[in-house]
PyMOL Python script that loads the backbone (N, CA, C, O; Angstrom):
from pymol import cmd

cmd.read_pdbstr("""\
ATOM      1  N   UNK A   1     -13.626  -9.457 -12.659  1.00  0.00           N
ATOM      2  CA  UNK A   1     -12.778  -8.391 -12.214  1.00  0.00           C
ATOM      3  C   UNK A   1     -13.239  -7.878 -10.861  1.00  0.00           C
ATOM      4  O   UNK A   1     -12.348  -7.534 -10.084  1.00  0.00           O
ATOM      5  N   UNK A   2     -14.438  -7.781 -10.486  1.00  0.00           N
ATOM      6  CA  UNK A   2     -15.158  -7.323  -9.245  1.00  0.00           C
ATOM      7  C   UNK A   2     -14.537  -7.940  -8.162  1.00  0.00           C
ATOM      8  O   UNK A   2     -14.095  -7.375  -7.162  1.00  0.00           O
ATOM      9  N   UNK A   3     -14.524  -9.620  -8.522  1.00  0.00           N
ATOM     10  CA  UNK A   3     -14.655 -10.300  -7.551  1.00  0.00           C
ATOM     11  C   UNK A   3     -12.752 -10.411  -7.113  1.00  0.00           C
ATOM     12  O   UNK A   3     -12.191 -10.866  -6.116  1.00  0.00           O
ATOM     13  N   UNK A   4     -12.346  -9.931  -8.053  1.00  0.00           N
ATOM     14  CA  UNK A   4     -10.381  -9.852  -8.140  1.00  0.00           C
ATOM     15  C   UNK A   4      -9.949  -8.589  -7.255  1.00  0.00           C
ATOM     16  O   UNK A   4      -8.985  -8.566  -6.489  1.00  0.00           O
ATOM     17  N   UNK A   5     -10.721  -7.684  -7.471  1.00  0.00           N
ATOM     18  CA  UNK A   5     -11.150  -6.477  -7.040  1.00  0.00           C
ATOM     19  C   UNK A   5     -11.033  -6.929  -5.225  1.00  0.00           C
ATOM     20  O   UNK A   5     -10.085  -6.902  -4.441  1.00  0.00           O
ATOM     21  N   UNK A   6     -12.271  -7.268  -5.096  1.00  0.00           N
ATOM     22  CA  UNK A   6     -12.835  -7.567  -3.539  1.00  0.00           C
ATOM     23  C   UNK A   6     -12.096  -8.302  -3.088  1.00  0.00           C
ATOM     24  O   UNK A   6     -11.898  -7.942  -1.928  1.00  0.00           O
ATOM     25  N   UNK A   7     -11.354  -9.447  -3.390  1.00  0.00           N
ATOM     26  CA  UNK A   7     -10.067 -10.033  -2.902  1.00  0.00           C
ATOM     27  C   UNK A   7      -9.062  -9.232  -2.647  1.00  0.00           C
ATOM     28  O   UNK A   7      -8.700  -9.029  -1.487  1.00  0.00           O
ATOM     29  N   UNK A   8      -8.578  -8.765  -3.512  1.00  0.00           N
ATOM     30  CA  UNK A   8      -7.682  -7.885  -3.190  1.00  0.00           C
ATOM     31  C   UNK A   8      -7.517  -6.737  -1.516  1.00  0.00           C
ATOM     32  O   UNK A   8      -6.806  -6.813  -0.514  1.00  0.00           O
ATOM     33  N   UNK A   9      -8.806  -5.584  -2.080  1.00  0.00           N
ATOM     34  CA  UNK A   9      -9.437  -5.204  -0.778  1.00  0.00           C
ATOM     35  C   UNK A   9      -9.513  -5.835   0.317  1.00  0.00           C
ATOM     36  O   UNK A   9      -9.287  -5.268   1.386  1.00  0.00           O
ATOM     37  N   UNK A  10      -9.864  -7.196   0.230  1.00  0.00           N
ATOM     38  CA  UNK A  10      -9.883  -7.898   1.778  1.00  0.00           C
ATOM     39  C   UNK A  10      -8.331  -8.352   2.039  1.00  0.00           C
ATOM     40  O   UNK A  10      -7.655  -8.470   3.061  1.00  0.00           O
ATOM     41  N   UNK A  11      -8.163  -8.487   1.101  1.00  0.00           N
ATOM     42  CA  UNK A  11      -6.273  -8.978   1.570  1.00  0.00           C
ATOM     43  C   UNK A  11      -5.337  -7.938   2.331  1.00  0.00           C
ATOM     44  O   UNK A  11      -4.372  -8.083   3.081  1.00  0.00           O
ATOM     45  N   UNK A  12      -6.263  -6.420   1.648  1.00  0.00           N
ATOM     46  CA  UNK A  12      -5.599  -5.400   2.421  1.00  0.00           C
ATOM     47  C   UNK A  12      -5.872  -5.533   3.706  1.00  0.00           C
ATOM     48  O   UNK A  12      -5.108  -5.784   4.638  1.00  0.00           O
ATOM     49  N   UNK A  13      -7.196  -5.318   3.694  1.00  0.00           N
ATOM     50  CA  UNK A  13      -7.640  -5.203   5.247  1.00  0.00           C
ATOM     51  C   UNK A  13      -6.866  -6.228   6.448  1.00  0.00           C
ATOM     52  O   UNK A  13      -6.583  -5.982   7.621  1.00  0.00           O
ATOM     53  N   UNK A  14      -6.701  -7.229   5.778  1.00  0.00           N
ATOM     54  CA  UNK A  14      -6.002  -8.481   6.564  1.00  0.00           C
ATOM     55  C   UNK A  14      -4.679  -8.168   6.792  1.00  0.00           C
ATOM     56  O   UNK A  14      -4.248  -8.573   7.872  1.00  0.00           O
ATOM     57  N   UNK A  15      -3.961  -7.604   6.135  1.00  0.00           N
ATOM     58  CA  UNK A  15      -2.537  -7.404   6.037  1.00  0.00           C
ATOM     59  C   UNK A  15      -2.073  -6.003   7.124  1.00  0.00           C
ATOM     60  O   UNK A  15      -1.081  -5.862   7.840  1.00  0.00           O
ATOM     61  N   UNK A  16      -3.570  -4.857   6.808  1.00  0.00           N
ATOM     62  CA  UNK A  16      -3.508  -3.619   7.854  1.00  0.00           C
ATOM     63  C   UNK A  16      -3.851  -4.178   9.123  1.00  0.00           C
ATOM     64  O   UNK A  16      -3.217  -3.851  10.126  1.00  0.00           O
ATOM     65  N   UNK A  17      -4.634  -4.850   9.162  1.00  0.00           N
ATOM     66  CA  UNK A  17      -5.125  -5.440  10.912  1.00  0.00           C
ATOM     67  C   UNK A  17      -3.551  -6.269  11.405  1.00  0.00           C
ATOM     68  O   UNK A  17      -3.025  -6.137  12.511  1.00  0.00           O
ATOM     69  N   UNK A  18      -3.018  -7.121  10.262  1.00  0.00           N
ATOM     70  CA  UNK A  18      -2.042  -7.928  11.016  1.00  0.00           C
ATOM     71  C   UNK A  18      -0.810  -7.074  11.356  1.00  0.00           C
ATOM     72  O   UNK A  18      -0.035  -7.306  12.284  1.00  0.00           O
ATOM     73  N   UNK A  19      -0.732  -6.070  10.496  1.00  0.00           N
ATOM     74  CA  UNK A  19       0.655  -5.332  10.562  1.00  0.00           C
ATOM     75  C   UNK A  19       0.086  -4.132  12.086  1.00  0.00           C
ATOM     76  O   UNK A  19       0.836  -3.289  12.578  1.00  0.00           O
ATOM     77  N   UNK A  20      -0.900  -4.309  12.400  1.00  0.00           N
ATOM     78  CA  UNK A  20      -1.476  -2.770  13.683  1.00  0.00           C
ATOM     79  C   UNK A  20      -1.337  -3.728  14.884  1.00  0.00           C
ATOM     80  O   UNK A  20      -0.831  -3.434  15.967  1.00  0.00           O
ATOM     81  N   UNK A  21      -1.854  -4.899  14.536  1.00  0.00           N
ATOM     82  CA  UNK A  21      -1.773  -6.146  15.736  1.00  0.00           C
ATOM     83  C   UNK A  21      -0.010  -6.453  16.498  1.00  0.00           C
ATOM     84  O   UNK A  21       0.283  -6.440  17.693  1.00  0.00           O
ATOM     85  N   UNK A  22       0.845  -6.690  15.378  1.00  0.00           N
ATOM     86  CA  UNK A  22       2.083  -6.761  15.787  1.00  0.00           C
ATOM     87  C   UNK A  22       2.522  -5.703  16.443  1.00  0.00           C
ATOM     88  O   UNK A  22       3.060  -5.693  17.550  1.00  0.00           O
ATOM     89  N   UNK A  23       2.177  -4.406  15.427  1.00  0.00           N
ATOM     90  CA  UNK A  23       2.929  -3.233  16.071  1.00  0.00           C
ATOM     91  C   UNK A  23       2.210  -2.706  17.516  1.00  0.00           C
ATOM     92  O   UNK A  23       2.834  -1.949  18.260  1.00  0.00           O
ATOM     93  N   UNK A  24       1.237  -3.039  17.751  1.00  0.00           N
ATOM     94  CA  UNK A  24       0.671  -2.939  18.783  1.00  0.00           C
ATOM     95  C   UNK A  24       1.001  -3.525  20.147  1.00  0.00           C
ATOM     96  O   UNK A  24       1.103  -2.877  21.188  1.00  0.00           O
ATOM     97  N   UNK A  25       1.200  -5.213  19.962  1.00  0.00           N
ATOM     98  CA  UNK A  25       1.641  -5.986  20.631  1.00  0.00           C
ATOM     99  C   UNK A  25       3.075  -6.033  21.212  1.00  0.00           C
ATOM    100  O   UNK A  25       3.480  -6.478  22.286  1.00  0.00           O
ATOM    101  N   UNK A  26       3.882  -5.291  19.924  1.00  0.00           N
ATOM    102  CA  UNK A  26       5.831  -5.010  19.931  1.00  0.00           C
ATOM    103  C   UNK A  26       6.033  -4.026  20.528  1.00  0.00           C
ATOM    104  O   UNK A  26       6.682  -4.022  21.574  1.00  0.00           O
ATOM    105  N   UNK A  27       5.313  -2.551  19.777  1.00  0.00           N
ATOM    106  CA  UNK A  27       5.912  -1.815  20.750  1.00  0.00           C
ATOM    107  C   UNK A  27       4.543  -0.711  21.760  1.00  0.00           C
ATOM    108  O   UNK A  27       4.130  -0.928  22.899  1.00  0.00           O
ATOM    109  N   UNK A  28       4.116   0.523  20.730  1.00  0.00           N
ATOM    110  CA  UNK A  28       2.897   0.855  21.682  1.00  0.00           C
ATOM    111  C   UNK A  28       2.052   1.191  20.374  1.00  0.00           C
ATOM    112  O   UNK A  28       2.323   1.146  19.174  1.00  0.00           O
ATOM    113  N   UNK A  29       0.594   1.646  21.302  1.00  0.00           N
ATOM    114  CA  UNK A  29       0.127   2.464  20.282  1.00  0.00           C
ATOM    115  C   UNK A  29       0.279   3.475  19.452  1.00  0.00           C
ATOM    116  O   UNK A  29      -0.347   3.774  18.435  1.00  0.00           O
ATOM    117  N   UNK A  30       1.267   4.026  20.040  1.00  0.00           N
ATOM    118  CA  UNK A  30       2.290   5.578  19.246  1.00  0.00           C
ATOM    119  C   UNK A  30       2.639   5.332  17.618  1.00  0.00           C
ATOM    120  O   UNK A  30       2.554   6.008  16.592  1.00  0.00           O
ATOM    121  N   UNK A  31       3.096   3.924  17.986  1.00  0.00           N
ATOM    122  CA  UNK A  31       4.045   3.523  16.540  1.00  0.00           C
ATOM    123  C   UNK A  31       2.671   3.439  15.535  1.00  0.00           C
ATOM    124  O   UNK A  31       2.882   3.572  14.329  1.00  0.00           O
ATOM    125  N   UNK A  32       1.946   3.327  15.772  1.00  0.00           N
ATOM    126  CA  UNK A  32       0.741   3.198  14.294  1.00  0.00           C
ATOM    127  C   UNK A  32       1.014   4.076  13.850  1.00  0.00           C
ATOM    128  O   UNK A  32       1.605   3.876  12.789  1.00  0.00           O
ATOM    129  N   UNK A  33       0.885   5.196  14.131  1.00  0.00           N
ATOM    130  CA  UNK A  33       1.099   6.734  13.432  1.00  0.00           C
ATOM    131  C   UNK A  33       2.000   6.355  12.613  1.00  0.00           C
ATOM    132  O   UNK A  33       1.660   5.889  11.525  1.00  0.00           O
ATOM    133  N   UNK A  34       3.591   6.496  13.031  1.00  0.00           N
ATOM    134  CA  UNK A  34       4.560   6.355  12.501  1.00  0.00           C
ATOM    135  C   UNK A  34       4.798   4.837  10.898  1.00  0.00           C
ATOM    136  O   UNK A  34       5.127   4.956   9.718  1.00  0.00           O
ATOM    137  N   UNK A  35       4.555   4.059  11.444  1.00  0.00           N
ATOM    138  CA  UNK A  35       4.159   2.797  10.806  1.00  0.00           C
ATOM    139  C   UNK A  35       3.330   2.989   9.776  1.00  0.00           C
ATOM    140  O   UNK A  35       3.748   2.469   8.742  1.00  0.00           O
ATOM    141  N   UNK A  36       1.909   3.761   9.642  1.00  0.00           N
ATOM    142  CA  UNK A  36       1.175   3.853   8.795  1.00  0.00           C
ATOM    143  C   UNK A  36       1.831   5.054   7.987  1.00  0.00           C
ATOM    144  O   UNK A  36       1.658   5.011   6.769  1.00  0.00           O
ATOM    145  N   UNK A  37       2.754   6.404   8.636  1.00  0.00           N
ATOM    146  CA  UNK A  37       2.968   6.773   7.591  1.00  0.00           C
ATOM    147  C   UNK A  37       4.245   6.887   6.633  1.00  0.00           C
ATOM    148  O   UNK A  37       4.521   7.764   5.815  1.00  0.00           O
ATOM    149  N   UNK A  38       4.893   5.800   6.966  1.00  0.00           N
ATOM    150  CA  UNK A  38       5.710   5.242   6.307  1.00  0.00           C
ATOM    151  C   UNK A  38       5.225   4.438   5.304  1.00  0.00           C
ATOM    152  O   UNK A  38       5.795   4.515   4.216  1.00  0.00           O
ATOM    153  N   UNK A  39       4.236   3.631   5.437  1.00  0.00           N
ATOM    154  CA  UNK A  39       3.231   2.944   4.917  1.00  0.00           C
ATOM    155  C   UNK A  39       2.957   3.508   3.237  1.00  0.00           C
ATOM    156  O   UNK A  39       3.366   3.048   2.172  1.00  0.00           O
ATOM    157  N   UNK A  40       2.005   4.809   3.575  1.00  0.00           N
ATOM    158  CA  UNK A  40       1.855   5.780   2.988  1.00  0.00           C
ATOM    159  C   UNK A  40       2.800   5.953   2.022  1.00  0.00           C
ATOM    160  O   UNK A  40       2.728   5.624   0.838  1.00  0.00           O
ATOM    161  N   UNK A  41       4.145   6.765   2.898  1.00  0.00           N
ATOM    162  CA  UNK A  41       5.065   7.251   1.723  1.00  0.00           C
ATOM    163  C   UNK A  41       5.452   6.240   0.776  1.00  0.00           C
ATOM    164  O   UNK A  41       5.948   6.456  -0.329  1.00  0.00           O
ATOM    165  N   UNK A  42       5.168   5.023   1.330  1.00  0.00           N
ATOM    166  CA  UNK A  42       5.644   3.847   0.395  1.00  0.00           C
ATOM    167  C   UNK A  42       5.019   3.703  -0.801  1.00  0.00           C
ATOM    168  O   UNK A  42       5.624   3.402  -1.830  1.00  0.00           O
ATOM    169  N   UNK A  43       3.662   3.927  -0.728  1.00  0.00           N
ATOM    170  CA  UNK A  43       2.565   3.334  -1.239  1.00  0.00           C
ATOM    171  C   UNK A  43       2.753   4.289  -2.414  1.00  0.00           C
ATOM    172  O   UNK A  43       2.889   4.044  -3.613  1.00  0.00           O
ATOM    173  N   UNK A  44       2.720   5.614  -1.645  1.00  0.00           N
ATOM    174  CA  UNK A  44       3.386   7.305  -2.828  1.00  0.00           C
ATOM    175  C   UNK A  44       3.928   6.859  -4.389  1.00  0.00           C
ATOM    176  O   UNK A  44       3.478   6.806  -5.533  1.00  0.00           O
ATOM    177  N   UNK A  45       5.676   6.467  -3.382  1.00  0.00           N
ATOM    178  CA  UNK A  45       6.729   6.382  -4.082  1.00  0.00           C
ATOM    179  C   UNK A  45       5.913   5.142  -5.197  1.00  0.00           C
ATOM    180  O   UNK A  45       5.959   5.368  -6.406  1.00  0.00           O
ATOM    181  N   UNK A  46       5.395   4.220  -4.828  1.00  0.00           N
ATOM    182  CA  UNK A  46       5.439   2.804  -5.834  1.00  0.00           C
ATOM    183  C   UNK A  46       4.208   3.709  -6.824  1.00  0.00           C
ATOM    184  O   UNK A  46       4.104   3.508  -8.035  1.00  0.00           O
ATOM    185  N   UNK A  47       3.559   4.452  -6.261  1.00  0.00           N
ATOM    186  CA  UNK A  47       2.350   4.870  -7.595  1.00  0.00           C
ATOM    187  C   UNK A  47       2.978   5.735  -8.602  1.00  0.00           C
ATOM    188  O   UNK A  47       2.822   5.712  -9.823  1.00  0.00           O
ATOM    189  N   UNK A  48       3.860   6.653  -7.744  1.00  0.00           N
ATOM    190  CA  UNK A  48       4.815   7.286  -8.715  1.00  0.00           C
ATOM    191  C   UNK A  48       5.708   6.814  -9.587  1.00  0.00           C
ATOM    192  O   UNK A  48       5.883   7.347 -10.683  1.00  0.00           O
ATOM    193  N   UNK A  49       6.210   6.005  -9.275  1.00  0.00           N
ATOM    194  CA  UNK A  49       7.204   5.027  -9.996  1.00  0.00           C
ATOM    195  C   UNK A  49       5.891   4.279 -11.345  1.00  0.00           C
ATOM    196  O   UNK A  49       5.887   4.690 -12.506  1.00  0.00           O
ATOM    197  N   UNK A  50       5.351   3.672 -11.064  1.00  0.00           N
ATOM    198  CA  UNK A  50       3.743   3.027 -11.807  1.00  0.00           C
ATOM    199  C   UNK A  50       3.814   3.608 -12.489  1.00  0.00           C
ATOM    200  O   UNK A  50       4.410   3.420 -13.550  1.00  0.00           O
ATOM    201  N   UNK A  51       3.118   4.733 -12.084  1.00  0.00           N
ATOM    202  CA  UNK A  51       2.726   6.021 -13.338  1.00  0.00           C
ATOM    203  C   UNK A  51       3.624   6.177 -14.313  1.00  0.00           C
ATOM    204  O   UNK A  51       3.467   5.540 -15.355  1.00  0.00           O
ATOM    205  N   UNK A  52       4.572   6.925 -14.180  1.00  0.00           N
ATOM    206  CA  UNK A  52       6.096   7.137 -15.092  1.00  0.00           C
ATOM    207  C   UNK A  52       6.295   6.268 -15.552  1.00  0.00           C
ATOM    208  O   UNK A  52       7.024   6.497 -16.516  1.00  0.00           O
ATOM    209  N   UNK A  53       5.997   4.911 -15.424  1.00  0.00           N
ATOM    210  CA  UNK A  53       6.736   4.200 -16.085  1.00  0.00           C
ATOM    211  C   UNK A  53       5.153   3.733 -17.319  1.00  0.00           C
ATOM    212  O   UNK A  53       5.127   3.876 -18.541  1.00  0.00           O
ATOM    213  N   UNK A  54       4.441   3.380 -16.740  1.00  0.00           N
ATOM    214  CA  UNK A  54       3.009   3.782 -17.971  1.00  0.00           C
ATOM    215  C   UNK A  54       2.744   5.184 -18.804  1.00  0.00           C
ATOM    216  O   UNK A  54       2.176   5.393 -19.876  1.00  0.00           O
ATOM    217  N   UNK A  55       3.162   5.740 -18.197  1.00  0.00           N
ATOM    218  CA  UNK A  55       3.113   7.196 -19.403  1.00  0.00           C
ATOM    219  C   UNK A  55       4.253   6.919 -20.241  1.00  0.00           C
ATOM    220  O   UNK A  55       4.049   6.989 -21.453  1.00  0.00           O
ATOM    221  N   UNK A  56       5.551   6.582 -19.797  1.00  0.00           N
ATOM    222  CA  UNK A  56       6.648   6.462 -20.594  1.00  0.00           C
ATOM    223  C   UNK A  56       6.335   5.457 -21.842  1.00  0.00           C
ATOM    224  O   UNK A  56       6.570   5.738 -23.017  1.00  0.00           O
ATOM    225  N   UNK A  57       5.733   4.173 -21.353  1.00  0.00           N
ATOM    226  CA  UNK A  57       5.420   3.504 -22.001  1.00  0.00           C
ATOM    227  C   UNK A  57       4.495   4.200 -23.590  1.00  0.00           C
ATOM    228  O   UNK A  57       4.777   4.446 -24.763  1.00  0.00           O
ATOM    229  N   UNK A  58       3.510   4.265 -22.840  1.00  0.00           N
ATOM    230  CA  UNK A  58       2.467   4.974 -23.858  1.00  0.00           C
ATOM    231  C   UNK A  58       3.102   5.642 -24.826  1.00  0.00           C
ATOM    232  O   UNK A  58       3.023   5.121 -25.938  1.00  0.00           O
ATOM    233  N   UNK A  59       3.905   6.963 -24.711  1.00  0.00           N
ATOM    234  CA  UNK A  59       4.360   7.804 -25.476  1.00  0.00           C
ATOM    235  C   UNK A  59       5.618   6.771 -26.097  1.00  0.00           C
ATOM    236  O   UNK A  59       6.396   7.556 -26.639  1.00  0.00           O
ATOM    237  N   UNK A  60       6.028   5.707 -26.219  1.00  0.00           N
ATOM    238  CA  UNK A  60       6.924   5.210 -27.229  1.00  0.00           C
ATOM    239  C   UNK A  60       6.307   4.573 -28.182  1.00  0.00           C
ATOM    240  O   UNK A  60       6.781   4.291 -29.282  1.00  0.00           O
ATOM    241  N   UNK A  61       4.938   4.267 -27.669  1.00  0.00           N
ATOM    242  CA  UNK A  61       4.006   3.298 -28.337  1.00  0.00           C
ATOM    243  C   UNK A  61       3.383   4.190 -29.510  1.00  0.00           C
ATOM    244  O   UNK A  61       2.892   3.616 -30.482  1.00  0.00           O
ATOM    245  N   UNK A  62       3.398   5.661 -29.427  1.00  0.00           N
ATOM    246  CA  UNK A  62       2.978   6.560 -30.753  1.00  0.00           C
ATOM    247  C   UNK A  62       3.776   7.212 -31.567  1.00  0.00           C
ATOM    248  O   UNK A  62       3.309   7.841 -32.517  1.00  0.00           O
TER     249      UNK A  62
END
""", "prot")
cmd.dss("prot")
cmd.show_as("cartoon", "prot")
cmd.util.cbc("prot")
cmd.orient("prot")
């Protein structure tokens, strides 16, 4: 699990460097801001969605 773990983590890192590299290269440095916090709200919405739908779960299961 550690090592599923640490893959993961590095896949992020690879995916944040490639997505700062493009946006960097496309338009300016400004857009990171913007880019990352869209990023963010994304990341929000999908944990929220996660959650609710594992609690929902749980409570049918008793």
């Amino acid at each position: 699990m550690l090592s599923l773990n640490s893959s993961f983590v590095q896949l992020g890192f690879a995916t944040g460097a490639g997505i700062g590299g493009i946006t960097v290269g496309g338009l300016s440095i400004m857009a990171i801001t913007w880019i990352s916090a869209v990023s963010v709200a994304i990341a929000t919405i999908i944990a929220v969605v996660s959650f609710g739908r594992a609690w929902s779960f749980s409570t049918v299961q008793q």
